[in-house]
ChimeraX commands (.cxc) that place a marker at each C-alpha (Angstrom):
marker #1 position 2.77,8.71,21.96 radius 0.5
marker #1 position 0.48,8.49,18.94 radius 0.5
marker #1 position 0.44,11.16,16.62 radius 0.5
marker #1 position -2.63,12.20,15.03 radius 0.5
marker #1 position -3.95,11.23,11.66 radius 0.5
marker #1 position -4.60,14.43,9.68 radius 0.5
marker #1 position -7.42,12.84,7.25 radius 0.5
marker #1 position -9.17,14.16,4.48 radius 0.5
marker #1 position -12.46,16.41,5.79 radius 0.5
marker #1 position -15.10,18.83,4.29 radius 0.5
marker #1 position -17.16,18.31,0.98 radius 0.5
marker #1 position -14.09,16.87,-0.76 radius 0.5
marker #1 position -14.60,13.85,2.02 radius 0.5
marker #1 position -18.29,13.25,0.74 radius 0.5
marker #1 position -16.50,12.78,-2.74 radius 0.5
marker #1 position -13.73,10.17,-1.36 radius 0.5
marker #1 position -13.85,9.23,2.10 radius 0.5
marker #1 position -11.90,10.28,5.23 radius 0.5
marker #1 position -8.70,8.82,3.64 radius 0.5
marker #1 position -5.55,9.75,5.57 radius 0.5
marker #1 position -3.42,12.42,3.99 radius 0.5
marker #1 position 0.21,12.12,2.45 radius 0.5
marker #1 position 2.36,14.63,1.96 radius 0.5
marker #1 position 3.93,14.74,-1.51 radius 0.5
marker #1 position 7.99,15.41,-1.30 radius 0.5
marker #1 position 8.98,18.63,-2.27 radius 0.5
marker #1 position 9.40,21.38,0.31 radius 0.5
marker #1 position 10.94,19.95,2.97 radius 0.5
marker #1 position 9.47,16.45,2.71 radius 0.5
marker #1 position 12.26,13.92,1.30 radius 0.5
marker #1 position 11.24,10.26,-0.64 radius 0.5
marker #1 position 12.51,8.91,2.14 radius 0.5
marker #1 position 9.90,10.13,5.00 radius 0.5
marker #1 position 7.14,9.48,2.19 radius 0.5
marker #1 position 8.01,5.92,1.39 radius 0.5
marker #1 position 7.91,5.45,4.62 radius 0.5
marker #1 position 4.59,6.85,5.55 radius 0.5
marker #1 position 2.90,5.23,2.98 radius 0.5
marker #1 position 4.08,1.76,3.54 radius 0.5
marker #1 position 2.97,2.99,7.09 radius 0.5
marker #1 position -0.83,3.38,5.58 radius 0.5
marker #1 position -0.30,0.58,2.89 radius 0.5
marker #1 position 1.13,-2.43,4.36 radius 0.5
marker #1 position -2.23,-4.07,5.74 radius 0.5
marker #1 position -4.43,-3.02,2.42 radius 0.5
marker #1 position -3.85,-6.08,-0.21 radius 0.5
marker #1 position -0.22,-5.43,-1.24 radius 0.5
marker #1 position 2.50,-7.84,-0.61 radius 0.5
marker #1 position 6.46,-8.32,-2.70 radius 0.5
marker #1 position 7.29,-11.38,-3.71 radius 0.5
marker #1 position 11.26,-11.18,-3.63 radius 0.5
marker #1 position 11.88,-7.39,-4.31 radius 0.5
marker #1 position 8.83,-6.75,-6.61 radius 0.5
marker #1 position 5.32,-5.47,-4.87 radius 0.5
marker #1 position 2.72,-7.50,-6.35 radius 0.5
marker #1 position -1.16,-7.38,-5.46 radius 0.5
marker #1 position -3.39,-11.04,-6.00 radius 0.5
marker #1 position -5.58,-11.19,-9.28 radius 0.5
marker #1 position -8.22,-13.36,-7.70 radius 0.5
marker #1 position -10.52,-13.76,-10.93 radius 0.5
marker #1 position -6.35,-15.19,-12.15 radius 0.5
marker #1 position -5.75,-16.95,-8.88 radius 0.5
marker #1 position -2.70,-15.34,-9.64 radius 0.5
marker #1 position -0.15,-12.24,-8.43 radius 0.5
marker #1 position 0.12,-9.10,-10.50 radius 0.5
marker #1 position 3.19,-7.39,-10.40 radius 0.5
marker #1 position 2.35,-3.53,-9.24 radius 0.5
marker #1 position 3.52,-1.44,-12.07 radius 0.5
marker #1 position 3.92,2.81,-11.49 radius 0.5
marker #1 position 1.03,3.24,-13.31 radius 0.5
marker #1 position -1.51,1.17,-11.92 radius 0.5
marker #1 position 0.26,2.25,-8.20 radius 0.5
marker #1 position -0.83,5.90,-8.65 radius 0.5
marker #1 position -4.42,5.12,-8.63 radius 0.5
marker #1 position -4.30,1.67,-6.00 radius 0.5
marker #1 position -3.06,4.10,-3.94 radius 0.5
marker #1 position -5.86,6.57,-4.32 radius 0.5
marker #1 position -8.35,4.22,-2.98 radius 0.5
marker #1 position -6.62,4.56,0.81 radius 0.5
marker #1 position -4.98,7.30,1.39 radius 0.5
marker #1 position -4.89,11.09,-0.45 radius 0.5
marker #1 position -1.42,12.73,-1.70 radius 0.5
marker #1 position -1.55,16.44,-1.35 radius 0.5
marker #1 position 0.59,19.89,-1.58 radius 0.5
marker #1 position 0.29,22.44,0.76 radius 0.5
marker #1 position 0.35,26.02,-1.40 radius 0.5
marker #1 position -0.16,29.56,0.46 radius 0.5
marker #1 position -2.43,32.46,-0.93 radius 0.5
marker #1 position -2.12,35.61,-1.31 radius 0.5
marker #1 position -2.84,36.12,2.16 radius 0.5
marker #1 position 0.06,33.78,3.09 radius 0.5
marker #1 position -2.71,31.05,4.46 radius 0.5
marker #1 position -1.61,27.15,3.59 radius 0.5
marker #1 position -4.40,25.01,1.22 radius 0.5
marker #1 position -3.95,22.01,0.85 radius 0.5
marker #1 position -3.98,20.74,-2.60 radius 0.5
marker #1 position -5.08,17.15,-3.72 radius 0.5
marker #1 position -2.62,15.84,-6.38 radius 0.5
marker #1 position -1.93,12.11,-8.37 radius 0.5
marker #1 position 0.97,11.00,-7.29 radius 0.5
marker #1 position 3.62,11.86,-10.72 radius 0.5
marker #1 position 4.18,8.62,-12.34 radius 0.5
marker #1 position 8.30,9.35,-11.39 radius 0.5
marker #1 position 7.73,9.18,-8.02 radius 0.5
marker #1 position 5.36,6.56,-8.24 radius 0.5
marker #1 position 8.42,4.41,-9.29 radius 0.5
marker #1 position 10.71,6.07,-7.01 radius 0.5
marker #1 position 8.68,4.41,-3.95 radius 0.5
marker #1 position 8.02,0.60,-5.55 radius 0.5
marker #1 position 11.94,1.02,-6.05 radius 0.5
marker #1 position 12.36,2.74,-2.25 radius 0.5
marker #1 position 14.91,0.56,0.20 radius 0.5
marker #1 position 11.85,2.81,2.55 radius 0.5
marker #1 position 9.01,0.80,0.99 radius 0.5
marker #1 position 9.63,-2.81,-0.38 radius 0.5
marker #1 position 11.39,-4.61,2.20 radius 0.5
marker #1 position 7.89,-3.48,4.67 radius 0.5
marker #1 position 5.55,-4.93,2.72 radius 0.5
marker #1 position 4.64,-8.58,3.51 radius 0.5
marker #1 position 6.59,-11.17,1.94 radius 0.5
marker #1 position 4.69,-13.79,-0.16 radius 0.5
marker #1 position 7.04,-17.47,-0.87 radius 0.5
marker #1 position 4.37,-19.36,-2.27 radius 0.5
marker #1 position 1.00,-19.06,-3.92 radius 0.5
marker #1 position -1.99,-21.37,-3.92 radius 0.5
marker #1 position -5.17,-21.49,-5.69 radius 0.5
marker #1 position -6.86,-23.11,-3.97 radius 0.5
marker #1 position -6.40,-23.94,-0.01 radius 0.5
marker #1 position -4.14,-26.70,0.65 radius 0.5
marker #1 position -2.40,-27.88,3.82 radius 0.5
marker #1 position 0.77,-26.35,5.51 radius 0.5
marker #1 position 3.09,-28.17,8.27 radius 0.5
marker #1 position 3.62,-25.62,11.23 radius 0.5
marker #1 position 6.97,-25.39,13.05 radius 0.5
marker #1 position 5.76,-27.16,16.00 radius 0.5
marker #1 position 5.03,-29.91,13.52 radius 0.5
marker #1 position 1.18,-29.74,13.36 radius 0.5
marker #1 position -0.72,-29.68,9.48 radius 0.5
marker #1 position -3.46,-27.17,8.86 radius 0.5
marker #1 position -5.47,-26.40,5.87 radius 0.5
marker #1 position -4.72,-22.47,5.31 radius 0.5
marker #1 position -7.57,-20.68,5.08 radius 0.5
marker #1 position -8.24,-17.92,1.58 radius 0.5
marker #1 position -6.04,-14.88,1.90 radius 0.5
marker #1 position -2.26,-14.23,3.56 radius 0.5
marker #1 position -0.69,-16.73,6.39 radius 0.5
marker #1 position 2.13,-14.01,7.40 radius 0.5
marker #1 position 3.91,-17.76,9.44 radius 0.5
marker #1 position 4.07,-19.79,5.98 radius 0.5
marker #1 position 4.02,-16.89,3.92 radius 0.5
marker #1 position 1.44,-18.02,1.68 radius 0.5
marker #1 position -1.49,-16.32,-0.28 radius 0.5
marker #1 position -4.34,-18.89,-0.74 radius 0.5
marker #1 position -7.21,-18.17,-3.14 radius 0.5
marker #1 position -10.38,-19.52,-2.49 radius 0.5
marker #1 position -10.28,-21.89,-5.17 radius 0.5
marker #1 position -14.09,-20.13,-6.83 radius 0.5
marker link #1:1,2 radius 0.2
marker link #1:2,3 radius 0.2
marker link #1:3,4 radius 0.2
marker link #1:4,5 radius 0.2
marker link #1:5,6 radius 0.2
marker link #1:6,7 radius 0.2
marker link #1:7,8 radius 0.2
marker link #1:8,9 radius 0.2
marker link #1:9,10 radius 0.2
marker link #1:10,11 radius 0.2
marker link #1:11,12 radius 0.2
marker link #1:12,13 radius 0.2
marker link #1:13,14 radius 0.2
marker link #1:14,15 radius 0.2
marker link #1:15,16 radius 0.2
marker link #1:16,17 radius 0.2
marker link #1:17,18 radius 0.2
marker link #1:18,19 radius 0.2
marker link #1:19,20 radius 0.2
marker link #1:20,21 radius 0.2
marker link #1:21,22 radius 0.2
marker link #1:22,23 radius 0.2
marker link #1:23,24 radius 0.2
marker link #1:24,25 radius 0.2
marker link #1:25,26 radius 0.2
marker link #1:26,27 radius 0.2
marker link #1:27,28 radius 0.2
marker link #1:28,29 radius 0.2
marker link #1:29,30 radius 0.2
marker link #1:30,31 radius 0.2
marker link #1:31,32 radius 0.2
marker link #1:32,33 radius 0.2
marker link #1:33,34 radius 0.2
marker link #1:34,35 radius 0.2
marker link #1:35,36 radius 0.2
marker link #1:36,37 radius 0.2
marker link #1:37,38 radius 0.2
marker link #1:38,39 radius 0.2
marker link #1:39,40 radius 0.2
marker link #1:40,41 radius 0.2
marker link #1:41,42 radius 0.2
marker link #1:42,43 radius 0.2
marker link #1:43,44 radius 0.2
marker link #1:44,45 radius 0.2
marker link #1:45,46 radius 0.2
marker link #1:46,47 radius 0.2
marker link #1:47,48 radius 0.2
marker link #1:48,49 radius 0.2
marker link #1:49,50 radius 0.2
marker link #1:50,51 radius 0.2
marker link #1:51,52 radius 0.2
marker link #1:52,53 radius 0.2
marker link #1:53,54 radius 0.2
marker link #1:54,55 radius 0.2
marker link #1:55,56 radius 0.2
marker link #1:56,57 radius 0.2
marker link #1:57,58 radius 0.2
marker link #1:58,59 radius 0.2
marker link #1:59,60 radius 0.2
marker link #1:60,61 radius 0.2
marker link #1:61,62 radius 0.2
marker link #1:62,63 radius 0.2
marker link #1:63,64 radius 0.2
marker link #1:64,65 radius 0.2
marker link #1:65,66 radius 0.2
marker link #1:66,67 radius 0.2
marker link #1:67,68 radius 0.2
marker link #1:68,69 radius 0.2
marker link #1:69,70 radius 0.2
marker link #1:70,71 radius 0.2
marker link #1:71,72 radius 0.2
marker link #1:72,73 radius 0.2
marker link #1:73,74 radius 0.2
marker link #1:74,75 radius 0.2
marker link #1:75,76 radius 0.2
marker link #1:76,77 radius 0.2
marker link #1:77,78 radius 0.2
marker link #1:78,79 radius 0.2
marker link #1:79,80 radius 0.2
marker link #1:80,81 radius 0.2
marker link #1:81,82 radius 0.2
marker link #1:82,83 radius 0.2
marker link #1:83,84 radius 0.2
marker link #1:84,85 radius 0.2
marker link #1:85,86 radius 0.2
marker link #1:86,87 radius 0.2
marker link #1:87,88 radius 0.2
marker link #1:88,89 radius 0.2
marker link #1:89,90 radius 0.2
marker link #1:90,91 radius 0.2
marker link #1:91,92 radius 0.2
marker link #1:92,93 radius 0.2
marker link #1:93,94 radius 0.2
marker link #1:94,95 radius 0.2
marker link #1:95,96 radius 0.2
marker link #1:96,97 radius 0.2
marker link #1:97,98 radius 0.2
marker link #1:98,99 radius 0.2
marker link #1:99,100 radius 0.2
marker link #1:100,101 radius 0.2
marker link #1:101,102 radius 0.2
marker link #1:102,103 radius 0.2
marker link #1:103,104 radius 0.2
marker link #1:104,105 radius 0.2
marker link #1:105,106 radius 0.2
marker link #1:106,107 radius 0.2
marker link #1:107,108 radius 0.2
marker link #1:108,109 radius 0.2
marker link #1:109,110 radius 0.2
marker link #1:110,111 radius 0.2
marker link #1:111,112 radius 0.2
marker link #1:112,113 radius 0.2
marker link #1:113,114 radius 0.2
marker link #1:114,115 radius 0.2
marker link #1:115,116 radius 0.2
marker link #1:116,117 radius 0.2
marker link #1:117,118 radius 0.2
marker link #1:118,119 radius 0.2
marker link #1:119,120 radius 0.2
marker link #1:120,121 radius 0.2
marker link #1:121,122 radius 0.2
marker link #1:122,123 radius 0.2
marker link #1:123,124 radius 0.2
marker link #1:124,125 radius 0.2
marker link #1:125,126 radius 0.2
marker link #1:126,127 radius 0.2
marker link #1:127,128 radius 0.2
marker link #1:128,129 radius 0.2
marker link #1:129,130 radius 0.2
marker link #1:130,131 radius 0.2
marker link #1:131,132 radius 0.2
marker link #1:132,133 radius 0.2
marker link #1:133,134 radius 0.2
marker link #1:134,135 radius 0.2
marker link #1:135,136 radius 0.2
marker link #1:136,137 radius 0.2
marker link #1:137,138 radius 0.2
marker link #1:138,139 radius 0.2
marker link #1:139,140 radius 0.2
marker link #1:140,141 radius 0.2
marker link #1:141,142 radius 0.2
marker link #1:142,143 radius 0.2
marker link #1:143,144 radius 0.2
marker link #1:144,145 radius 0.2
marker link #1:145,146 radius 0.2
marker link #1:146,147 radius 0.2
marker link #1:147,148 radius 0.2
marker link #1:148,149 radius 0.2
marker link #1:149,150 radius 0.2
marker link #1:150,151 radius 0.2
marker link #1:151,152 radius 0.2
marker link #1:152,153 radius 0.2
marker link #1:153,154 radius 0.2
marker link #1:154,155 radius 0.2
marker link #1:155,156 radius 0.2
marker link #1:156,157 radius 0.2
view
């Protein structure tokens, strides 16, 4: 059964898009479940690990970047939106858009939850070169990620 995506709405999503929303831990919501749900939202967006470190490409480099906390709080800003839920006087919940704290931003690059999910780059080209297939076949890879060969090709521009 799919759940439903609670996403960003109102005049806050004229501002920043219907991004899907992440609850920050803290009150009842462990590291653990939000690792998890953002490597849910994250792991098709541009960020692969090469061994145990997340990287993202630097294409003007041809080469990877390692994803630091800091630069992680605001990558992740562009797809989804980390909130708190609050209550007012009245004892209603708002929801409260926050930056992810720069601590937990290396708690989840660190997370067992996260890492290991995130596709796993071996080798690096920059520019597209040839690969030999299992069944024994050679093909030029194409720019961007082969998940078989687990290659990132550049475009060679």
């Amino acid at each position: 059964m799919n759940e439903l995506e609670e996403t960003l709405s109102g005049p806050l999503a004229k501002k920043y898009g219907p991004l899907p929303k992440v609850a920050l831990p803290g009150n009842d919501e462990l590291l653990l479940d939000f690792a998890k749900q953002l490597l849910e939202k994250l792991k098709d967006k541009g960020l692969y690990r090469r061994d145990k470190i997340p990287v993202v490409p630097f294409r003007q480099g041809r080469r990877l970047e390692a994803m630091d906390a800091v630069a992680f709080r605001s990558w992740v800003e562009r797809h989804v939106v980390c909130y708190r839920t609050r209550y007012d006087r009245e004892g209603n919940p708002v929801d409260e858009l926050r930056s992810m704290p720069r601590e937990l931003a290396a708690a989840v690059l660190e997370s067992w939850d996260f890492w290991p999910g995130l596709p796993e780059i071996e080798r690096c080209h920059p520019v597209p070169m040839p690969v030999l297939r299992a069944d024994g076949t050679l093909e030029l890879l194409e720019p961007g990620y082969d998940a078989e060969s687990k290659t990132l090709t550049f475009d060679g521009l």
